[in-house]
N, C-alpha and C positions, 0 to 999 in steps of 0.2 A: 315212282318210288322215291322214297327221303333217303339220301345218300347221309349215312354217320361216317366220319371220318375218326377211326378208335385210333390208341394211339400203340400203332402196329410198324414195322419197319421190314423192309425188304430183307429176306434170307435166303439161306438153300439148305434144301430140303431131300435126302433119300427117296424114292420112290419108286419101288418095284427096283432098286438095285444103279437108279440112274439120281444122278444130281442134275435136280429141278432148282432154278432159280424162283421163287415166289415175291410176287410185288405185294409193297402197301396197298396199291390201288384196288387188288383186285379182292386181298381180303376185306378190305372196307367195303364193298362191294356184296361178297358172302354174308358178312356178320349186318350188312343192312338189313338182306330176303329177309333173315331172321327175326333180326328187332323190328321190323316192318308188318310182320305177319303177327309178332307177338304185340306190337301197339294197337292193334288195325281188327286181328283174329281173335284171340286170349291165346291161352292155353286150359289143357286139363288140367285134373287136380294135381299131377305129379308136376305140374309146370313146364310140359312138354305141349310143345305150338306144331302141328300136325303142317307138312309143304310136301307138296308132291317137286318132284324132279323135275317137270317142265319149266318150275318158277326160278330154283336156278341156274336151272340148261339156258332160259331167255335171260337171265341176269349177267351169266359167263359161258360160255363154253367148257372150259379147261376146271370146273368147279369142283370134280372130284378130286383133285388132288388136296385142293386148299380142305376139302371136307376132311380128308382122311388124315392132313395136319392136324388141321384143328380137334379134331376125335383125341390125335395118339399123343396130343399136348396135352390133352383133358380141359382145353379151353372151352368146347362143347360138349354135350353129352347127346345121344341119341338111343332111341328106344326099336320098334320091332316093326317088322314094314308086314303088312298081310294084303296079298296079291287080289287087285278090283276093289279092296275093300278100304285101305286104310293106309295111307303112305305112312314113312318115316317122321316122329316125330324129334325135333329138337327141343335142346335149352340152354342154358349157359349154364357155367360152373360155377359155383359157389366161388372159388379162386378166381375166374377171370372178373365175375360180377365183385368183387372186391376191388382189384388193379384197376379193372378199365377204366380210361377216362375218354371223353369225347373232345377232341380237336377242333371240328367243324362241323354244321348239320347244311347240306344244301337243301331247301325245303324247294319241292315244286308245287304251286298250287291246283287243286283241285276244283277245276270250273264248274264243273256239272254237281259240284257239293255243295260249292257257292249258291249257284241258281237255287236249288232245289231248300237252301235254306233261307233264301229272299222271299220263294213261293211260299214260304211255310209261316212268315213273319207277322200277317197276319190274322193267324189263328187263337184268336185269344175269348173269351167269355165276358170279362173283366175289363172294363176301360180304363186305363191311365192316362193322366193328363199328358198331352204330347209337349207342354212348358216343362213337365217335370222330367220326362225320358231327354227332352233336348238337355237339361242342364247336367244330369248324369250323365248322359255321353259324354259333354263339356269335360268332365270330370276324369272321365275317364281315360280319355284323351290326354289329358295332362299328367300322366303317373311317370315317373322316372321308375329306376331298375339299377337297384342295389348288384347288376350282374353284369361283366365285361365278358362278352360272347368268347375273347382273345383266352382269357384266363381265368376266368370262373368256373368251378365245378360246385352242381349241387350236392348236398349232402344226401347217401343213401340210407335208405329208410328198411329195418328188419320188421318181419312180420310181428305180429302184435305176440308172441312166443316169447320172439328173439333168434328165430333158426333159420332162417330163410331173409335175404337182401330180397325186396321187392322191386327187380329189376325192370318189369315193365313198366311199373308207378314211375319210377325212376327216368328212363328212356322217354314215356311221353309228356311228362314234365321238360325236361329238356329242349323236347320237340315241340313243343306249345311255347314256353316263354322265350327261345332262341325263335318263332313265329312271330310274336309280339314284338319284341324288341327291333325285329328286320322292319317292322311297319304291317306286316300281315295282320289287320284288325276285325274281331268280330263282334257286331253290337245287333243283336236280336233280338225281340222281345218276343217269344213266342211261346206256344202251351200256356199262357200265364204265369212264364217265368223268364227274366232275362239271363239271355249265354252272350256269352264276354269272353276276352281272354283269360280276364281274370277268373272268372265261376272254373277254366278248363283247368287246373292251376291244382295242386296240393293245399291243405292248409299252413303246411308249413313253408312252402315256397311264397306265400299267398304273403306270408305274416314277415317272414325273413328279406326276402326278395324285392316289393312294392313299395313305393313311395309316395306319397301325396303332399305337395307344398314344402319334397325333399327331406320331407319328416317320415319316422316309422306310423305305422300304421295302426292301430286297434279296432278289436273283434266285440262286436255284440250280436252276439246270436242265443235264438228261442232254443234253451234246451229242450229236448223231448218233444219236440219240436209235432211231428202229425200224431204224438198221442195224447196233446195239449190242442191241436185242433179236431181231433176226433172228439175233443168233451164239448169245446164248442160247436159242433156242427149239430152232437147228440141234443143238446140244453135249447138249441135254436128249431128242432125239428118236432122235439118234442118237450116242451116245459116241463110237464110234470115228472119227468127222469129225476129231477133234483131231490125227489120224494126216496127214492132205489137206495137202499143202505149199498149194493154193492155199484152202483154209478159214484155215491159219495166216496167209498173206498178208492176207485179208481180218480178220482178227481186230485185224490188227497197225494196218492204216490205220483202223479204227473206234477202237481204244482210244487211238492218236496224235494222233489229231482230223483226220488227214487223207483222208478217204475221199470225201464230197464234192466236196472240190476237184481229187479226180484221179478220180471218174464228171466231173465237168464238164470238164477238161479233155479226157479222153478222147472226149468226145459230140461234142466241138467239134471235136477235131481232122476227126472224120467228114467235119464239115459243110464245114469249111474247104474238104475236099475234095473234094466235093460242089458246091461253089458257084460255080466254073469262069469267077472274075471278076465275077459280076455281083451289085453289090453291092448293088442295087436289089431282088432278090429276099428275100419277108417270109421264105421257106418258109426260106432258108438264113442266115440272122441266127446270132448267136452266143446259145447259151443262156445265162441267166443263172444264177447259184447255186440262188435263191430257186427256179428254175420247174425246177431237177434235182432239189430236193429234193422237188417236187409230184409230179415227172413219179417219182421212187423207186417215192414212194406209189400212183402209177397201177398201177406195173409188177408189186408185190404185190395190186394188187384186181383188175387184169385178165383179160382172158381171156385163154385158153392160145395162141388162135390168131390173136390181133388183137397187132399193132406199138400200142403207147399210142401214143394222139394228144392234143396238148396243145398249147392258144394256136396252132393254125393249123399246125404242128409235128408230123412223126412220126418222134424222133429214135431212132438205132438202139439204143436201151438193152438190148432182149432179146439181140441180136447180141453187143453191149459185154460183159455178163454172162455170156452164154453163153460168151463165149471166154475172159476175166479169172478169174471164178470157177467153175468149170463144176461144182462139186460143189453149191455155195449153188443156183444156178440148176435144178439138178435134184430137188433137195427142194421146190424152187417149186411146180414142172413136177407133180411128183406130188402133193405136197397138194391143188395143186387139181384135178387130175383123180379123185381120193377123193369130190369134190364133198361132202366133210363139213363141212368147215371151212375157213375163209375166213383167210386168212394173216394180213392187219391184224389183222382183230379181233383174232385169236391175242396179234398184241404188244402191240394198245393192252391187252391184261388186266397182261401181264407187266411192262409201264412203271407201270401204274398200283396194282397191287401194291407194285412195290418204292419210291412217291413214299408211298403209306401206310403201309409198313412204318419209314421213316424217318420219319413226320410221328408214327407211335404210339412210337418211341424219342424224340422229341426232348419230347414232350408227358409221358412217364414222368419223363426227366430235368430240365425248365424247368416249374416251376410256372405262370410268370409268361410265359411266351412265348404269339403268337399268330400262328396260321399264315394262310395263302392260296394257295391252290393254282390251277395251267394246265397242267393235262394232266401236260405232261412236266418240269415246275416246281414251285417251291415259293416262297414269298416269306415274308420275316419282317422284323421292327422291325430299323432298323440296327444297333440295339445289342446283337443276339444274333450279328448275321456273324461272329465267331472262333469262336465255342461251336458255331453250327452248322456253320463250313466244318469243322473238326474231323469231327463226327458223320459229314458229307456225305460225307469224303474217306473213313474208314473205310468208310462202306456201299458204296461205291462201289467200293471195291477187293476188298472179301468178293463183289463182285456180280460181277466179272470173273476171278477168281484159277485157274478151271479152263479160262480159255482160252488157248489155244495162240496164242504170236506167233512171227517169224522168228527164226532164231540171233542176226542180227545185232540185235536187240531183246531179248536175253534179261534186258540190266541196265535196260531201261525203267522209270524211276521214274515211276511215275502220279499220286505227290501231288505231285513236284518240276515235271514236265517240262511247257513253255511252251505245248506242240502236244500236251496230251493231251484226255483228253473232258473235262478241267474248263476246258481255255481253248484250244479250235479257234482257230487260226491258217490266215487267208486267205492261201494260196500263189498261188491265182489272180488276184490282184490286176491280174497283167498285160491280163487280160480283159476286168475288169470298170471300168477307165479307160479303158476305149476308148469315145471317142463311135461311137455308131452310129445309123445312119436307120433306121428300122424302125416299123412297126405294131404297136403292143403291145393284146393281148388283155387289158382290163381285167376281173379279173371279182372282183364284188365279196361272194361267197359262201365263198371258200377264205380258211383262218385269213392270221394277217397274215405277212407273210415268214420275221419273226425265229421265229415261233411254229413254223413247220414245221416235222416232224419230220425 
């Protein structure tokens, strides 16, 4: 277990009528099980991370007391225990996850996680040159950290509402670049994708935090990222798609940057209608961006015969697609019935091809440059941003130039235009200002929002 050391102080405590002396140690101890099970476990949508009693009976002995502080201080909260069935779940308080800060993380490493991702390292489809993974390592290797373990705190991050501090995000960020910085390094290139410490990282810690050549950092990354390789996979499988007035349409909203914003609009309007007044129900909430772009990715890993279900959620996306683009939705439809091949995978190779096709042009042309790479991104030293958006903007357009858009898009400039896949522009804005009540499914295993494909 990762011992957090919060910043708690020895007191005394009433209990059952007796004054208990309570330590630092042993609450850092309690509120570890916790953040430990919530980094490692999730939680459900109320943000309650399910621990049975044996985890902190072998964590403390003397653990109920510290529980029943931390309860009647409202530092935690705790829900309903149902007997054989369903332990106690916990969470933190909105109040504590505001105060708390973290002191110290003692990380102990996990050997048999290690092993088992050294086994896994080389599973890949796609070959990269191993001159080019050596010099990214090199690279990688060399990053300073904008963060003094002593006195650093990162900044907390509220859910995309604004009502909810995303405290696991939070906690395993912490726990990932206080791993980095100790020297804990992870450089894997596996599934045909490299994990880094960096990839494990927020966007914002990613952008804030990292340093290359002691400079800030800058981001180039594929907006819309697998619905911009879904048109190429389509174009490459089948030619004559380019012919499909509704492929063009789709072609047209991925390269303008707005496709996203009108799958979520569309979802919503479902639900609006759907939701027959009551505003109180979870199941008919307004989707968010972040959880259309999760639920995309559901809808290509899914099965052929299941509606995705997501955060409590089964919102009509196969319906949506089936009627919007009905040609895209039927090459779905058949690859997976092929049962050969799996559609992701297919793109994450096709994305991750064309991030190292541009990292081996820019590493030909810059001596002196150093990369870092997330999936569908690239990062380099501020001082190379015009030299690469240059590189970026031509690969980028040689990458789309056989897709088909609408008449009315036929003068679309992609290097100029404000709403294309270099700078997506939120139209749904009107959605996402809206306070709403709702239970949110916290779960702290899927990349971070902006990272989403």
């Amino acid at each position: 277990m990762t011992l957090f050391e919060f910043n708690f102080n020895d007191l005394n405590y009433n209990y059952k009528g007796k004054i208990i002396k309570l330590r630092k140690k042993n609450f850092d101890i309690i509120l570890s099980v916790i953040a430990n099970n919530i980094i490692y476990k999730g939680a459900d949508k109320n943000g309650y991370t399910a621990i049975n009693s044996n985890k902190f009976l072998s964590a403390y002995y003397r653990y109920e007391v510290y529980i029943n502080y931390l309860i009647n201080r409202e530092i935690i909260e705790r829900d309903y225990y149902i007997k054989g069935k369903k332990p106690f779940g916990y969470r933190f308080s909105e109040l504590f996850k505001r105060d708390v800060k973290i002191n110290r993380i003692i990380y102990y490493p996990n050997e048999m996680k290690d092993k088992k991702e050294d086994k896994n390292s080389n599973q890949n489809c796609i070959h990269i040159d191993p001159q080019l993974l050596k010099r990214l390592k090199k690279d990688f290797k060399s990053c300073t950290f904008d963060f003094d373990l002593n006195n650093s705190q990162l900044d907390k991050k509220y859910d995309i509402w604004g009502n909810y501090i995303e405290i696991g995000k939070w906690l395993r960020n912490n726990l990932n670049l206080h791993k980095w910085v100790k020297g804990y390094c992870t450089f894997n290139f596996t599934s045909n994708r490299l994990y880094t410490n960096f990839t494990s990282l927020s966007s914002n810690v990613r952008k804030n935090n990292i340093k290359l050549n002691n400079e800030s950092i800058v981001e180039f990354d594929i907006h819309n990222s697998f619905p911009l390789m879904l048109s190429i996979f389509m174009r490459n499988e089948n030619p004559n798609v380019i012919n499909d007035y509704d492929f063009a349409q789709y072609c047209t909203s991925v390269v303008s940057g707005t496709f996203y914003n009108s799958l979520t609009l569309g979802l919503n309007s479902v639900r609006n209608c759907n939701n027959k007044g009551n505003e109180e129900d979870y199941s008919a909430r307004l989707l968010s961006k972040p959880e259309v772009k999760q639920l995309f990715q559901v809808y290509l890993n899914g099965s052929i015969g299941r509606s995705p279900y997501l955060n409590g959620m089964r919102p009509f996306i196969n319906e949506y697609m089936r009627l919007q683009f009905p040609c895209i939705h039927e090459l779905i439809l058949e690859t997976k019935k092929e049962g050969k091949r799996n559609v992701y995978d297919t793109l994450v190779k096709l994305e991750t091809q064309f991030i190292f096709d541009v990292i081996k042009e820019l590493y030909k042309k810059y001596d002196g440059i150093k990369i870092l790479t997330c999936h569908d991104a690239l990062y380099v030293p501020i001082s190379f941003k015009d030299r690469v958006q240059d590189n970026w903007d031509e690969k980028m357009k040689e990458f789309v130039k056989n897709l088909p858009f609408d008449d009315c898009e036929d003068d679309l400039d992609l290097q100029e235009s404000s709403i294309s896949i270099f700078e997506e522009v939120d139209v749904n804005s009107s959605y996402m200002n809206k306070k709403i009540d709702y239970e949110k499914d916290i779960s702290f295993f899927e990349e971070d929002d902006d990272d989403l494909l």
